[in-house]
mmCIF file of the N, C-alpha and C atoms, coordinates in Angstrom:
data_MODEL
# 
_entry.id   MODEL 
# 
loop_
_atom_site.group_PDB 
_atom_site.id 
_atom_site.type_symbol 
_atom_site.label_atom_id 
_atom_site.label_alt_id 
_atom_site.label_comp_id 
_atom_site.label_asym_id 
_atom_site.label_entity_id 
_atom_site.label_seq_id 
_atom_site.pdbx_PDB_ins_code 
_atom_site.Cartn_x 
_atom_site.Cartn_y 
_atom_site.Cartn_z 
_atom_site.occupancy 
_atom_site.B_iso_or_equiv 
_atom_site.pdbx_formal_charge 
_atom_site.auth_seq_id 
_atom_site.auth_comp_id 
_atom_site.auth_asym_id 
_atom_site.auth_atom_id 
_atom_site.pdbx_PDB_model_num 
ATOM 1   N N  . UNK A 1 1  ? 113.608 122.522 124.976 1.00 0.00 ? 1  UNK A N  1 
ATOM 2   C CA . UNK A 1 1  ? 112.809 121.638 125.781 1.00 0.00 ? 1  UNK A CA 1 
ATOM 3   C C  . UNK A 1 1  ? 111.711 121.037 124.891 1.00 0.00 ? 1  UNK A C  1 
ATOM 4   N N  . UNK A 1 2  ? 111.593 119.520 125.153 1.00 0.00 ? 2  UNK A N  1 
ATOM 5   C CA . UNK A 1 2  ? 110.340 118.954 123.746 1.00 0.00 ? 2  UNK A CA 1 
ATOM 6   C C  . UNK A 1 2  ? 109.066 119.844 124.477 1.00 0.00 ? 2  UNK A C  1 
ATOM 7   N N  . UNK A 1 3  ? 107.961 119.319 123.418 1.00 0.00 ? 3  UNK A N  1 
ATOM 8   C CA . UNK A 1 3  ? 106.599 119.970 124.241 1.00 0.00 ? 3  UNK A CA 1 
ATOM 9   C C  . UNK A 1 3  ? 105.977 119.106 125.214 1.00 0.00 ? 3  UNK A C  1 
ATOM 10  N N  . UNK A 1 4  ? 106.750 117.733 125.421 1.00 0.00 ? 4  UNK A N  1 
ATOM 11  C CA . UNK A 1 4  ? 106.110 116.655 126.251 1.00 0.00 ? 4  UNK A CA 1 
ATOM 12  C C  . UNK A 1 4  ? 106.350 117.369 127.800 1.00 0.00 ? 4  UNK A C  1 
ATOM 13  N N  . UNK A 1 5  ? 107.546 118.081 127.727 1.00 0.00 ? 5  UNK A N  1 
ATOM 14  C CA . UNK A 1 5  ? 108.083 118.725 128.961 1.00 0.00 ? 5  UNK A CA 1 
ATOM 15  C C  . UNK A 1 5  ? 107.664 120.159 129.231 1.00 0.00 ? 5  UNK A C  1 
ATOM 16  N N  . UNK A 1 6  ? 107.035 120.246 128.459 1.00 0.00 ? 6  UNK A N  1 
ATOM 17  C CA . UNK A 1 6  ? 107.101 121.906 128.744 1.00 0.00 ? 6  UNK A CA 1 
ATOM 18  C C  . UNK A 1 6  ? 105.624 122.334 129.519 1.00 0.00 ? 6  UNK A C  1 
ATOM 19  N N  . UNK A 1 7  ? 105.810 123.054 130.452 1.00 0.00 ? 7  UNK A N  1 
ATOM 20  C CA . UNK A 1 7  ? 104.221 123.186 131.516 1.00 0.00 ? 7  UNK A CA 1 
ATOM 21  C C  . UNK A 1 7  ? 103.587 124.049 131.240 1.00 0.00 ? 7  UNK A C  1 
ATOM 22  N N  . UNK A 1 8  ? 102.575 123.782 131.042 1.00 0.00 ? 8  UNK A N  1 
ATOM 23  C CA . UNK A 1 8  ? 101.298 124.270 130.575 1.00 0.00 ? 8  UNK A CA 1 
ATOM 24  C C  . UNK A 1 8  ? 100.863 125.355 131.336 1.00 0.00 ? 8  UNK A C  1 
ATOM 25  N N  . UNK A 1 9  ? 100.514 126.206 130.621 1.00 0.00 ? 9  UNK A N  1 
ATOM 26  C CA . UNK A 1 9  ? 99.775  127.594 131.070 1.00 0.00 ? 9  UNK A CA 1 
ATOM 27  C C  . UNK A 1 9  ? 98.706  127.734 132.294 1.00 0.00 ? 9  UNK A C  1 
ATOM 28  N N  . UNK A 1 10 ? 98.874  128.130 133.440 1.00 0.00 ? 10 UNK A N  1 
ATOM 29  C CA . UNK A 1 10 ? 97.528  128.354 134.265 1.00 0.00 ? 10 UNK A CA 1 
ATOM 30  C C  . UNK A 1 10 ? 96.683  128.787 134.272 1.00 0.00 ? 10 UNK A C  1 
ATOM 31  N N  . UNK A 1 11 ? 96.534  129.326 132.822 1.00 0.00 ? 11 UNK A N  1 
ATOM 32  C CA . UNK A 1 11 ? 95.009  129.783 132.153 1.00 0.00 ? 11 UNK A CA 1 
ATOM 33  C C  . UNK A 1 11 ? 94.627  128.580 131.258 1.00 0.00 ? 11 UNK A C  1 
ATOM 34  N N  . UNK A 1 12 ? 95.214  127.649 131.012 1.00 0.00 ? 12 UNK A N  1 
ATOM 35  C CA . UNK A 1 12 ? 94.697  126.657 130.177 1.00 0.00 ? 12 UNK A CA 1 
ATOM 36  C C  . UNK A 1 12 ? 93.983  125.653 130.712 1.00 0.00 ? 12 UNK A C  1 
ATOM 37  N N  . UNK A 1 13 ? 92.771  125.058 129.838 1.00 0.00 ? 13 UNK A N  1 
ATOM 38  C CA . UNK A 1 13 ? 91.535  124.548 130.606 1.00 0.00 ? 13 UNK A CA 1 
ATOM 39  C C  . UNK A 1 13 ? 92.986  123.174 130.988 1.00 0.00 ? 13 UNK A C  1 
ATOM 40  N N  . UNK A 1 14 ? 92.367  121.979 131.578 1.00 0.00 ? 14 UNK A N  1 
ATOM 41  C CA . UNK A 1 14 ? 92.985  120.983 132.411 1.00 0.00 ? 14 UNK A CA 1 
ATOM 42  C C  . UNK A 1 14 ? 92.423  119.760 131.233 1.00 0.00 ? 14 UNK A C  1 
ATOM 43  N N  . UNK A 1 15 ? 93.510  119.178 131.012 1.00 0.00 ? 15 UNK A N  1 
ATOM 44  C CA . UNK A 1 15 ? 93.767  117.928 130.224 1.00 0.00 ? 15 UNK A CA 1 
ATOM 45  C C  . UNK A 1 15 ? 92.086  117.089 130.470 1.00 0.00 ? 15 UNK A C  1 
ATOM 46  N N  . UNK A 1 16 ? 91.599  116.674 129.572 1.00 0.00 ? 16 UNK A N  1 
ATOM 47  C CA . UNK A 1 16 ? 90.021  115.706 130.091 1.00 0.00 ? 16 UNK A CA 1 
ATOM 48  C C  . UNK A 1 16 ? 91.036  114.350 130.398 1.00 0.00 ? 16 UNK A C  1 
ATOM 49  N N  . UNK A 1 17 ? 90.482  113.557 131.726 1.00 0.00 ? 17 UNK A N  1 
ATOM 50  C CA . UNK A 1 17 ? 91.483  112.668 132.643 1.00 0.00 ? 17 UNK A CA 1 
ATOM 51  C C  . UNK A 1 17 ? 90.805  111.208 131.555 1.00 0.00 ? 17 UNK A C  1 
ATOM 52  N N  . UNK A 1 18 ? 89.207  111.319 131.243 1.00 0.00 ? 18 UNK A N  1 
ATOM 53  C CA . UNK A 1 18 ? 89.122  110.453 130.282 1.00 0.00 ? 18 UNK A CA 1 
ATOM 54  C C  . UNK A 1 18 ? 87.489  110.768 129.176 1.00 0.00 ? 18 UNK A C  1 
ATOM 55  N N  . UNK A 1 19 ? 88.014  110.046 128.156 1.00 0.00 ? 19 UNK A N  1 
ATOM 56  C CA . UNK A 1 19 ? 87.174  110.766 127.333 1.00 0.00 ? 19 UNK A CA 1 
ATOM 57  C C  . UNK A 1 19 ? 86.408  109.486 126.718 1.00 0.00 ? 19 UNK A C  1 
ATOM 58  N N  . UNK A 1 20 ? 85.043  109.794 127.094 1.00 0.00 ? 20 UNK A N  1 
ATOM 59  C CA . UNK A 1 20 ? 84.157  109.020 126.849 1.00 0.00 ? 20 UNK A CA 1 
ATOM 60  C C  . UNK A 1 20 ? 83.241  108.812 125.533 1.00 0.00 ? 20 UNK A C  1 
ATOM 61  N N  . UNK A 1 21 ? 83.119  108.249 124.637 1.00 0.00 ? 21 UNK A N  1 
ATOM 62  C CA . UNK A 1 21 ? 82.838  108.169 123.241 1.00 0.00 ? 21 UNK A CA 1 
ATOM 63  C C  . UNK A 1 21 ? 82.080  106.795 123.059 1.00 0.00 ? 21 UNK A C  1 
ATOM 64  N N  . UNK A 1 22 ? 80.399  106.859 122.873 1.00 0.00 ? 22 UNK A N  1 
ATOM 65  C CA . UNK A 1 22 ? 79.916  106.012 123.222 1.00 0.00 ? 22 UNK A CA 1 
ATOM 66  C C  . UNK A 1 22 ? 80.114  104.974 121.852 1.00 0.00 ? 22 UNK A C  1 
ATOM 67  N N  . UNK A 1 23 ? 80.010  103.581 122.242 1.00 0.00 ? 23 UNK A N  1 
ATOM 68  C CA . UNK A 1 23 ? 80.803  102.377 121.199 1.00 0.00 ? 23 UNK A CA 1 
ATOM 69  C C  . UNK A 1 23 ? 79.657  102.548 119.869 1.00 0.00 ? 23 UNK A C  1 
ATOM 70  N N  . UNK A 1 24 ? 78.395  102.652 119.684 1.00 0.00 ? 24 UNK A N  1 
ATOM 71  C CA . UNK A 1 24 ? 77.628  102.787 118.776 1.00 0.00 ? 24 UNK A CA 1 
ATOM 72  C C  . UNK A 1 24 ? 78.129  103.938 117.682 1.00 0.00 ? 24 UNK A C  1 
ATOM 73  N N  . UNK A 1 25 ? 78.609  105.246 118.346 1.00 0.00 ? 25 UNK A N  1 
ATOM 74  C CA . UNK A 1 25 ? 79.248  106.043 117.590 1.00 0.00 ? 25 UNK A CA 1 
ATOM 75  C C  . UNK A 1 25 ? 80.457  105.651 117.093 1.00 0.00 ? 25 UNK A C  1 
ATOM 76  N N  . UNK A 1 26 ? 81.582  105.877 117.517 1.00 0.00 ? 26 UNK A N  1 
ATOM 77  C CA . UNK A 1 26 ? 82.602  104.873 117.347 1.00 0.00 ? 26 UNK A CA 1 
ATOM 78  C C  . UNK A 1 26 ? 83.132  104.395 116.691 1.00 0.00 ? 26 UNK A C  1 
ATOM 79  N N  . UNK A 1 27 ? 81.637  103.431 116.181 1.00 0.00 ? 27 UNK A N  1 
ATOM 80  C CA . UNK A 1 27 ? 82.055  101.952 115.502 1.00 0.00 ? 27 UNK A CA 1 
ATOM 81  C C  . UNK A 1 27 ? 80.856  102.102 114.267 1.00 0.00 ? 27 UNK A C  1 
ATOM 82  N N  . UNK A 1 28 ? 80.005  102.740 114.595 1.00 0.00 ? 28 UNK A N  1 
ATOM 83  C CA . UNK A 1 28 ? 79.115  102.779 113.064 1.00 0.00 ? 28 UNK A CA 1 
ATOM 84  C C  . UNK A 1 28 ? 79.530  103.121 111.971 1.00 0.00 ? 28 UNK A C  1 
ATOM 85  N N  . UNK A 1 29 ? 80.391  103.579 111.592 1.00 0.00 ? 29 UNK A N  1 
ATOM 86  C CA . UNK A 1 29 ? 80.994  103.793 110.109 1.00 0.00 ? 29 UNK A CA 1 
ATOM 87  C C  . UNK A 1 29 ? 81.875  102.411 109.676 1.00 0.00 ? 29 UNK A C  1 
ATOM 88  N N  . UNK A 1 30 ? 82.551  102.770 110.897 1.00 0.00 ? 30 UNK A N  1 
ATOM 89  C CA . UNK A 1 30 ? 83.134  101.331 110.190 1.00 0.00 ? 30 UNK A CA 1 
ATOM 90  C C  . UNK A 1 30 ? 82.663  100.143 110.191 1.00 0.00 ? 30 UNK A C  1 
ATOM 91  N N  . UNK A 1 31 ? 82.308  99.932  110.832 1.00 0.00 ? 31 UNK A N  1 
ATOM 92  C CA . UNK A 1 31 ? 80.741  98.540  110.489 1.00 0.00 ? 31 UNK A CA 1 
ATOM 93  C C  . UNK A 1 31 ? 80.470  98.830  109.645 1.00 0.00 ? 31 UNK A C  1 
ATOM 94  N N  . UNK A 1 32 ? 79.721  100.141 109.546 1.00 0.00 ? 32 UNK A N  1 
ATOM 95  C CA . UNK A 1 32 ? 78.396  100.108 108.062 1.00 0.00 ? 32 UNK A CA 1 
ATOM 96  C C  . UNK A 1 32 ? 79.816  100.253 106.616 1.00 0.00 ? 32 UNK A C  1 
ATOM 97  N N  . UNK A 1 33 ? 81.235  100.423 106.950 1.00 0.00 ? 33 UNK A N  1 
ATOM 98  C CA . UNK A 1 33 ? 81.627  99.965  105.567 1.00 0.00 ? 33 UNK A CA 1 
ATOM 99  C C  . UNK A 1 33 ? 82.041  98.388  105.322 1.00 0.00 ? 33 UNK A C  1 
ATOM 100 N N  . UNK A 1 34 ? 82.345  98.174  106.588 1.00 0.00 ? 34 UNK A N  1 
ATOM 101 C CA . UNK A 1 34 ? 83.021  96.492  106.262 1.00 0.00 ? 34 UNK A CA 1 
ATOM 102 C C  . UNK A 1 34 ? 81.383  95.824  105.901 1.00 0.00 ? 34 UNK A C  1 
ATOM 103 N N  . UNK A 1 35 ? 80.179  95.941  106.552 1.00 0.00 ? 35 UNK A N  1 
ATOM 104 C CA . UNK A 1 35 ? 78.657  95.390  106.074 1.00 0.00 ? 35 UNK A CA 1 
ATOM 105 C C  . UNK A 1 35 ? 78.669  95.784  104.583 1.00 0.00 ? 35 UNK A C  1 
ATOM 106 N N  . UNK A 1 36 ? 79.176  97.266  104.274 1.00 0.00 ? 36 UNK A N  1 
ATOM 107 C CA . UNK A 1 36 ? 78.869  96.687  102.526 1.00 0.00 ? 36 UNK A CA 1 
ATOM 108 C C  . UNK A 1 36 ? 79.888  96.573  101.502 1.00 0.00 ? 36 UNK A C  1 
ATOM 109 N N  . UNK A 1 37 ? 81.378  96.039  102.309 1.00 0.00 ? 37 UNK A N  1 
ATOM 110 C CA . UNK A 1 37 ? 82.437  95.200  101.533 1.00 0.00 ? 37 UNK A CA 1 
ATOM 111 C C  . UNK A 1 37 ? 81.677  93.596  101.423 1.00 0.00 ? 37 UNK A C  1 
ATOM 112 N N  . UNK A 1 38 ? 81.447  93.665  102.374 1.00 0.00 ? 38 UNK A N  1 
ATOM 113 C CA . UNK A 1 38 ? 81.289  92.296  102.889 1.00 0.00 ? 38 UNK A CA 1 
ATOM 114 C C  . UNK A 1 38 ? 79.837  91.831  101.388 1.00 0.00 ? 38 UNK A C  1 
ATOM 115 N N  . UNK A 1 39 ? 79.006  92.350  101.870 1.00 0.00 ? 39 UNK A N  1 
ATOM 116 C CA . UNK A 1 39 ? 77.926  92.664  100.830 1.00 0.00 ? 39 UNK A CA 1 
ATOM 117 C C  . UNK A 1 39 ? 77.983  92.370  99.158  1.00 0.00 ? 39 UNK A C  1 
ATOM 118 N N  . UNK A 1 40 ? 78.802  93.532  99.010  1.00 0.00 ? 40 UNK A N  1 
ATOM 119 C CA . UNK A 1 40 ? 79.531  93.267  97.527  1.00 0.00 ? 40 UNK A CA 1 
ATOM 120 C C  . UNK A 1 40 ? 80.319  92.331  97.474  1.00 0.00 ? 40 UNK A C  1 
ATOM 121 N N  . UNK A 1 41 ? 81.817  91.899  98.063  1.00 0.00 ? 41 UNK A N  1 
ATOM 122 C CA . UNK A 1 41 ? 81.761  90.635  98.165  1.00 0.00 ? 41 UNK A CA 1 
ATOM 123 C C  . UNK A 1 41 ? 81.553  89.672  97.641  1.00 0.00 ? 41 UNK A C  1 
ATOM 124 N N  . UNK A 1 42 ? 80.448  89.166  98.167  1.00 0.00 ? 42 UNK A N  1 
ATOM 125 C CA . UNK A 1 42 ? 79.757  87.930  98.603  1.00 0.00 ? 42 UNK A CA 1 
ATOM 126 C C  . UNK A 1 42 ? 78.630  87.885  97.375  1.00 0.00 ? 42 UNK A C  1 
ATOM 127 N N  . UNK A 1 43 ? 78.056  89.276  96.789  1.00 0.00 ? 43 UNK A N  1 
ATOM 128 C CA . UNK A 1 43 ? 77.308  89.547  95.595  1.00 0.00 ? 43 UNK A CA 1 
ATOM 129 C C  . UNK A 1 43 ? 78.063  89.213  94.535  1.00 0.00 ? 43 UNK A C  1 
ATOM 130 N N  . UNK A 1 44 ? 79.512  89.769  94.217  1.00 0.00 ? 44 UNK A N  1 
ATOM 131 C CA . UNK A 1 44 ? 79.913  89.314  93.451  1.00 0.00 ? 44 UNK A CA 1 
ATOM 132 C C  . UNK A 1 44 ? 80.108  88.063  92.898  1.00 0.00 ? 44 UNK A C  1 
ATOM 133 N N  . UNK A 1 45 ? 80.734  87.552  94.009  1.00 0.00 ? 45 UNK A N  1 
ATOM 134 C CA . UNK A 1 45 ? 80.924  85.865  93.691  1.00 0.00 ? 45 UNK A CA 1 
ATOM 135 C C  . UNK A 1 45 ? 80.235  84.863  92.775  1.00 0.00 ? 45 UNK A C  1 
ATOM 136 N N  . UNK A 1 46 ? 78.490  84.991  93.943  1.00 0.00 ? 46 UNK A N  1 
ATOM 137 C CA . UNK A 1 46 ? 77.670  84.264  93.971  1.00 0.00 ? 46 UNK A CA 1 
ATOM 138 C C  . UNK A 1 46 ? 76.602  84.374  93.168  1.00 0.00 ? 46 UNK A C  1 
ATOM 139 N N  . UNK A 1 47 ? 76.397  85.697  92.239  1.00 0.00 ? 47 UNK A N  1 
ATOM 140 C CA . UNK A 1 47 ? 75.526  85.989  91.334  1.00 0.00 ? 47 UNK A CA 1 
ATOM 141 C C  . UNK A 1 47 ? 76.265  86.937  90.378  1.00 0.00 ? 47 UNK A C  1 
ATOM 142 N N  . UNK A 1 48 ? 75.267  86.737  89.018  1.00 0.00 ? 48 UNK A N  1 
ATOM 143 C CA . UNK A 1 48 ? 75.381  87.621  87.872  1.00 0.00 ? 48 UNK A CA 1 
ATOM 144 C C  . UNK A 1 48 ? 74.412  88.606  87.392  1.00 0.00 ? 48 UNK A C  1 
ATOM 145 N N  . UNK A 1 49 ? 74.349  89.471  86.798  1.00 0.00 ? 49 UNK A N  1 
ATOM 146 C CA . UNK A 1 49 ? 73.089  90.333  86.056  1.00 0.00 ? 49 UNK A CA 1 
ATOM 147 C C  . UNK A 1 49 ? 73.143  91.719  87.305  1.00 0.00 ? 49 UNK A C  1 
ATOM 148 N N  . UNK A 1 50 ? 71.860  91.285  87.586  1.00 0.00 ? 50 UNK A N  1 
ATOM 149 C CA . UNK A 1 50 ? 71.994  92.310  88.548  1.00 0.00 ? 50 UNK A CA 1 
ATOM 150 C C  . UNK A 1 50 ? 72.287  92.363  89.746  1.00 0.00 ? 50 UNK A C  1 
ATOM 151 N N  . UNK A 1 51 ? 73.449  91.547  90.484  1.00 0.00 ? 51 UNK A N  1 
ATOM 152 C CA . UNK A 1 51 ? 74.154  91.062  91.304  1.00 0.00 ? 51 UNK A CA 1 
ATOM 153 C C  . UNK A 1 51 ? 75.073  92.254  90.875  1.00 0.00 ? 51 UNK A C  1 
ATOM 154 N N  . UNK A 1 52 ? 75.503  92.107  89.661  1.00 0.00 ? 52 UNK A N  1 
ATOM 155 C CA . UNK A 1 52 ? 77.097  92.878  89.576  1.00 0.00 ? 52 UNK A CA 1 
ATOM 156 C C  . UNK A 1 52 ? 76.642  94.261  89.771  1.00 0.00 ? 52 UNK A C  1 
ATOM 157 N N  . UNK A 1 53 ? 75.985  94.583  89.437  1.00 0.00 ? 53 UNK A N  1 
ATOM 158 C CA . UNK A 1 53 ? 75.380  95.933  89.768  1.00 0.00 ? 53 UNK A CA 1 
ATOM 159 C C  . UNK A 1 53 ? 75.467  96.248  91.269  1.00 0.00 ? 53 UNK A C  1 
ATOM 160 N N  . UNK A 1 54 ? 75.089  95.470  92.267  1.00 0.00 ? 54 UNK A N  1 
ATOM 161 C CA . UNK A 1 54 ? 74.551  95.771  93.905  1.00 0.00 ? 54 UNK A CA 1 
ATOM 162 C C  . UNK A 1 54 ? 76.282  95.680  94.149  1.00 0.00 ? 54 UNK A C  1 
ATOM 163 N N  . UNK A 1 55 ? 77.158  94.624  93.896  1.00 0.00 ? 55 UNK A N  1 
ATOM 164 C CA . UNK A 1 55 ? 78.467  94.435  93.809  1.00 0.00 ? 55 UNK A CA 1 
ATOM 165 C C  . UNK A 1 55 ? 79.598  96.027  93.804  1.00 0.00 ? 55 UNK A C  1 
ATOM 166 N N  . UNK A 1 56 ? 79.103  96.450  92.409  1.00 0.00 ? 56 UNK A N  1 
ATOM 167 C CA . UNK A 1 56 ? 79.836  97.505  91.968  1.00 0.00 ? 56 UNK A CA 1 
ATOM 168 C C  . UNK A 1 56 ? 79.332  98.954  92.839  1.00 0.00 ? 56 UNK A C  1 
ATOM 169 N N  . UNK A 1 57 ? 78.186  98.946  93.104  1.00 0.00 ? 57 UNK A N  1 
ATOM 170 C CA . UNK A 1 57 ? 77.672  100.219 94.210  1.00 0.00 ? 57 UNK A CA 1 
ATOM 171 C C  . UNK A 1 57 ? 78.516  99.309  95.518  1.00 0.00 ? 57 UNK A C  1 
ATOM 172 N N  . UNK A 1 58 ? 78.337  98.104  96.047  1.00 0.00 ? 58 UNK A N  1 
ATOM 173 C CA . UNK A 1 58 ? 78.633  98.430  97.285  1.00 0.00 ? 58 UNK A CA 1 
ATOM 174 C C  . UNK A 1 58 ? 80.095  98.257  97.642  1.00 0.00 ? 58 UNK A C  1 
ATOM 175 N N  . UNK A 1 59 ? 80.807  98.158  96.860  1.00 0.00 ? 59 UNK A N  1 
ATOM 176 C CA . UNK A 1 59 ? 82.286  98.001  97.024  1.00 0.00 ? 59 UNK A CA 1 
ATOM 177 C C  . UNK A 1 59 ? 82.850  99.071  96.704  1.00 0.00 ? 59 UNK A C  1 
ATOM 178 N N  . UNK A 1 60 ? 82.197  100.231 95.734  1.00 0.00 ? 60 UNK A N  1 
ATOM 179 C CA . UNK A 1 60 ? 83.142  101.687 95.123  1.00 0.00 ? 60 UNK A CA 1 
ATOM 180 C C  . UNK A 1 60 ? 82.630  102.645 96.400  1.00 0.00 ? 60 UNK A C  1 
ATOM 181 N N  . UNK A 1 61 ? 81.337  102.427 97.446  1.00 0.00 ? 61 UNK A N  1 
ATOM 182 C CA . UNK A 1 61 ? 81.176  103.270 98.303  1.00 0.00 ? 61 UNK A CA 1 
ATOM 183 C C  . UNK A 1 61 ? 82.286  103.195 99.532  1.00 0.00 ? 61 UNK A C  1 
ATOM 184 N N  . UNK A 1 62 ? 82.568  101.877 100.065 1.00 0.00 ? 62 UNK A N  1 
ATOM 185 C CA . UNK A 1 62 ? 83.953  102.223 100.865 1.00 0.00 ? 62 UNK A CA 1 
ATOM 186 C C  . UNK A 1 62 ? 85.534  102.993 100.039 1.00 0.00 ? 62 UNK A C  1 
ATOM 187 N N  . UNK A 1 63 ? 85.444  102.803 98.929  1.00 0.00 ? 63 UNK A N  1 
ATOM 188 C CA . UNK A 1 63 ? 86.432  103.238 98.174  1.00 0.00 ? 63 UNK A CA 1 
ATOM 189 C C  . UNK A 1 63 ? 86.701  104.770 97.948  1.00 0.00 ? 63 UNK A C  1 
ATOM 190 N N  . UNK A 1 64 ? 85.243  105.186 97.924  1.00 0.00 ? 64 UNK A N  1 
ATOM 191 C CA . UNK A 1 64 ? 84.841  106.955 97.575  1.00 0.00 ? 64 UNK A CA 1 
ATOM 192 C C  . UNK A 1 64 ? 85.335  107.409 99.181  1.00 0.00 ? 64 UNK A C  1 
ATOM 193 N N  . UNK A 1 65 ? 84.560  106.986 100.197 1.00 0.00 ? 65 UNK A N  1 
ATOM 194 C CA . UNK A 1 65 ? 84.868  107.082 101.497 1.00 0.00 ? 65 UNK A CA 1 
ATOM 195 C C  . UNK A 1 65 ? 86.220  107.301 101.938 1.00 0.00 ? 65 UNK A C  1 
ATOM 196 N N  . UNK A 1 66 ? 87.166  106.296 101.429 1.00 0.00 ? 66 UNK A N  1 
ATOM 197 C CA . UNK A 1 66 ? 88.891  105.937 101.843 1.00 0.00 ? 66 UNK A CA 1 
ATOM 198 C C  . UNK A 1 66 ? 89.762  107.431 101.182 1.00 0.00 ? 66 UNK A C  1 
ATOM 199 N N  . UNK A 1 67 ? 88.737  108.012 99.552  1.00 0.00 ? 67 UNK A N  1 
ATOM 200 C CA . UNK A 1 67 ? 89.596  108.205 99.214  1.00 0.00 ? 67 UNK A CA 1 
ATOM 201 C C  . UNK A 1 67 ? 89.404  109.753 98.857  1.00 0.00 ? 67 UNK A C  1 
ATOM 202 N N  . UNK A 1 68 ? 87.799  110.104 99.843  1.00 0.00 ? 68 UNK A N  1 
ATOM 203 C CA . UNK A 1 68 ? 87.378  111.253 100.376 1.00 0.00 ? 68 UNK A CA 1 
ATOM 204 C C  . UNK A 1 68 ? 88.563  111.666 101.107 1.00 0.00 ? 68 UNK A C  1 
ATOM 205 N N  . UNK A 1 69 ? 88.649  110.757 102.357 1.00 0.00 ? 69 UNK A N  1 
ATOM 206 C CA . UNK A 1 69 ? 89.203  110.971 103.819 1.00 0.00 ? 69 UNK A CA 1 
ATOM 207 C C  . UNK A 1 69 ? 90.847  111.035 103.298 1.00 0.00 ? 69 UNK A C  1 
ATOM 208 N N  . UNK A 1 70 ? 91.190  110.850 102.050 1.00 0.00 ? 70 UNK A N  1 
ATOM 209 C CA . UNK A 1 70 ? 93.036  110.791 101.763 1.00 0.00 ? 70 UNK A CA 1 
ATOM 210 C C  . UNK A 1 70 ? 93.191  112.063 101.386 1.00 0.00 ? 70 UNK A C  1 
ATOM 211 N N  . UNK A 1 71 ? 92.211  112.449 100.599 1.00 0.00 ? 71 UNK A N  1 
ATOM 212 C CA . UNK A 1 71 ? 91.906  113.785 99.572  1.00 0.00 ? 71 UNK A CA 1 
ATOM 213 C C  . UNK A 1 71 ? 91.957  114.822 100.435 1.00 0.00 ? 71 UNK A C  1 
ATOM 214 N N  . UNK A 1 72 ? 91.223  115.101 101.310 1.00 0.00 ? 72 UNK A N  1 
ATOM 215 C CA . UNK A 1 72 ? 90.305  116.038 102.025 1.00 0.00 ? 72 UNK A CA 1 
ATOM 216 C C  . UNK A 1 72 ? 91.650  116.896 102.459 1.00 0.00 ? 72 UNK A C  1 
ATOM 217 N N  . UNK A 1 73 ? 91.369  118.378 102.943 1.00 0.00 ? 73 UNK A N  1 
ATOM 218 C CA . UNK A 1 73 ? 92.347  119.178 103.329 1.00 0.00 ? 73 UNK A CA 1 
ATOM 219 C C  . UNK A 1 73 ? 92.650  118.790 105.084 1.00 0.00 ? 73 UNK A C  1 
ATOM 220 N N  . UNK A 1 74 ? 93.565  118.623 105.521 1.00 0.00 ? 74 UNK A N  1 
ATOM 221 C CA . UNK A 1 74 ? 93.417  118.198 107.017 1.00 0.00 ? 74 UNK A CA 1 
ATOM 222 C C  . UNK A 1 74 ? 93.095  119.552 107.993 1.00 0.00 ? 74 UNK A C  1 
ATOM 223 N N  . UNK A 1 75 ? 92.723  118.999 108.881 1.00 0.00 ? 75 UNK A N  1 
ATOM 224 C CA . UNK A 1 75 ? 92.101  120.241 109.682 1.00 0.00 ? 75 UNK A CA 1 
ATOM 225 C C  . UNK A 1 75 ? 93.608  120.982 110.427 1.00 0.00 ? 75 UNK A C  1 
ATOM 226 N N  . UNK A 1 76 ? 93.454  121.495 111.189 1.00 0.00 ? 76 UNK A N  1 
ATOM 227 C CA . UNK A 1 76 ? 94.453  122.174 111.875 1.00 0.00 ? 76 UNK A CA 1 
ATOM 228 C C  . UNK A 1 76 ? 95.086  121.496 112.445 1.00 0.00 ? 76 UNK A C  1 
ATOM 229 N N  . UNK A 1 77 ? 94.073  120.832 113.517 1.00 0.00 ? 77 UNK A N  1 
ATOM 230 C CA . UNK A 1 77 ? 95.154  119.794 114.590 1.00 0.00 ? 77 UNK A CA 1 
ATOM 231 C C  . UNK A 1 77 ? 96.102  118.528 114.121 1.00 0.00 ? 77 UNK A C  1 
ATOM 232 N N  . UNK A 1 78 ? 95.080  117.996 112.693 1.00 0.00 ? 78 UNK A N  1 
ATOM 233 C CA . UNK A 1 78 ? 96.304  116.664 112.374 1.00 0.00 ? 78 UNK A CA 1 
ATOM 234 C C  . UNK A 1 78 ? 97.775  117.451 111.941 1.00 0.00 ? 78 UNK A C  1 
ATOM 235 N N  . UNK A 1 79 ? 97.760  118.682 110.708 1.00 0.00 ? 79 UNK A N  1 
ATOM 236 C CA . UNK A 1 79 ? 98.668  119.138 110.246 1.00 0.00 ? 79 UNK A CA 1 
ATOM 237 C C  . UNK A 1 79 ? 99.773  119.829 110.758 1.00 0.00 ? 79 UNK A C  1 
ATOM 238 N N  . UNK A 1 80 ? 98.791  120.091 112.178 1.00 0.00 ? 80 UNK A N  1 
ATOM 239 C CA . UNK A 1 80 ? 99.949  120.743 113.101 1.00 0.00 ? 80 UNK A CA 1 
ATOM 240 C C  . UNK A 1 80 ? 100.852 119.675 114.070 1.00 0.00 ? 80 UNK A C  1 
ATOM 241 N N  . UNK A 1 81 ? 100.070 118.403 114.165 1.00 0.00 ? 81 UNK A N  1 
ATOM 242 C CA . UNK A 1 81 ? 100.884 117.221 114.809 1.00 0.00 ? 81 UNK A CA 1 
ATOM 243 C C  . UNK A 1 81 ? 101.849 115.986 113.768 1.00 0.00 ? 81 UNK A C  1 
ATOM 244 N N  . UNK A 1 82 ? 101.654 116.534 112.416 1.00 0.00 ? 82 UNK A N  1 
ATOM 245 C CA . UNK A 1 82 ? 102.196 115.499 111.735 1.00 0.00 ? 82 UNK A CA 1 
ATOM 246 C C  . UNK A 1 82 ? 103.709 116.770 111.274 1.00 0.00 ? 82 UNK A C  1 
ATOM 247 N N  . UNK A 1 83 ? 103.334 118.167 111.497 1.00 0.00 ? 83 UNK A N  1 
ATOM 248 C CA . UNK A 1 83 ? 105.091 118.715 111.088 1.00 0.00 ? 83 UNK A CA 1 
ATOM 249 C C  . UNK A 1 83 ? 105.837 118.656 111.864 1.00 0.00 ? 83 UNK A C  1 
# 
């Protein structure tokens, strides 16, 4: 039987019907990385000296971020839903 079918324990707490996650949380990371793609960017382009500098910090910090979150050991629940 898959586990989509299979009925759940009557000691087990009850499914949350909806789960509320306010939009400021949410969405602040990823804003605050596309604000400093966007940033670097637009630094790069349009200036030199110490432009490339603000450029090179703000474009390798979404990058460290991407490649934290690829790296990182997964917790229980993704590893147990991706075997």
């Amino acid at each position: 039987m898959s586990a989509r079918l299979q009925r759940r324990s009557p000691t087990a707490p009850p499914f949350p019907r909806h789960l509320h996650i306010p939009v400021r949380r949410l969405y602040s990371i990823p804003s605050t990385l596309a604000v400093l793609s966007s940033i670097g960017l637009i630094s790069a382009l349009l200036a030199d000296g110490f432009w490339d500098g603000v450029s090179w910090v703000a474009l390798s910090i979404p990058a460290v971020v991407i490649i934290w979150f690829v790296l990182r050991p997964a917790d229980g629940h993704v590893s147990s839903k991706l075997k």
